[in-house]
C-alpha positions in Angstrom: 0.0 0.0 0.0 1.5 3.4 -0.9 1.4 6.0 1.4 0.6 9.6 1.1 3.8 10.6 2.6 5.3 8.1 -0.4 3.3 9.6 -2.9 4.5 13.0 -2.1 7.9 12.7 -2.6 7.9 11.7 -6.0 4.7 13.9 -6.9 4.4 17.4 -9.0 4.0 20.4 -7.1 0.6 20.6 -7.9 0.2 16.8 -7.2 1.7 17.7 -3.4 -1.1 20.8 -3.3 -4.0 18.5 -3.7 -2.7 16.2 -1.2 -2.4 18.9 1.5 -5.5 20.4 0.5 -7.8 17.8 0.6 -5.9 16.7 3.9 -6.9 20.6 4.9 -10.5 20.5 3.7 -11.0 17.3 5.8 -9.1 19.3 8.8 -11.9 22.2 8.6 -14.9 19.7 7.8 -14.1 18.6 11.3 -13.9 21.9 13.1 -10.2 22.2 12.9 -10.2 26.1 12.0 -6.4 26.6 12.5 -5.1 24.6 9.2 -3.8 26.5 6.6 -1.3 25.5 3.6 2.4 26.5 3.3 3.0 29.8 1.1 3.9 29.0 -2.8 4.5 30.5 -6.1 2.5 30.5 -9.3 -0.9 28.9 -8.9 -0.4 26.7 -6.6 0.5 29.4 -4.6 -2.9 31.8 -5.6 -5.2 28.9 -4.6 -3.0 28.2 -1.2 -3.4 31.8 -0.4 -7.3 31.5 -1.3 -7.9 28.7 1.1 -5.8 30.4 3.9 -8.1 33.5 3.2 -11.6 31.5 3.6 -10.0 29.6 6.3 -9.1 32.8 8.3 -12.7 34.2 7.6 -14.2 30.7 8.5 -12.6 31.3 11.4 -13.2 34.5 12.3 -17.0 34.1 11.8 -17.1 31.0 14.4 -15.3 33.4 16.9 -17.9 36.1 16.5 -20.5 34.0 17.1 -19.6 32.5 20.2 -19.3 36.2 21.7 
């Protein structure tokens, strides 16, 4: 059985983005606000920044409500 941890070593860049992603999205699905993705260039690095920004506003949203 492969691993994901095999997988991303020998993976593209954007192969290694999904990864973490999904892992993210699973993260947040749970209530795990804090995730975010490591800083990159190009695209990959526009969508990391996207789902850090919804993450962080996610986030922010939950702590208002509980005031």
């Amino acid at each position: 059985m492969t691993t994901v941890e095999e997988v991303s070593q020998t993976a593209t860049p954007e192969t290694k983005l999904l990864l973490e992603l999904a892992d993210a999205l699973d993260h947040l699905a749970v209530g795990d606000l804090s995730v975010r993705l490591a800083s990159r260039d190009g695209l990959p690095g526009q969508v990391a920044d996207r789902f850090n920004r919804l993450a962080e506003l996610k986030q922010r949203h939950t702590r208002d409500l509980m005031r």
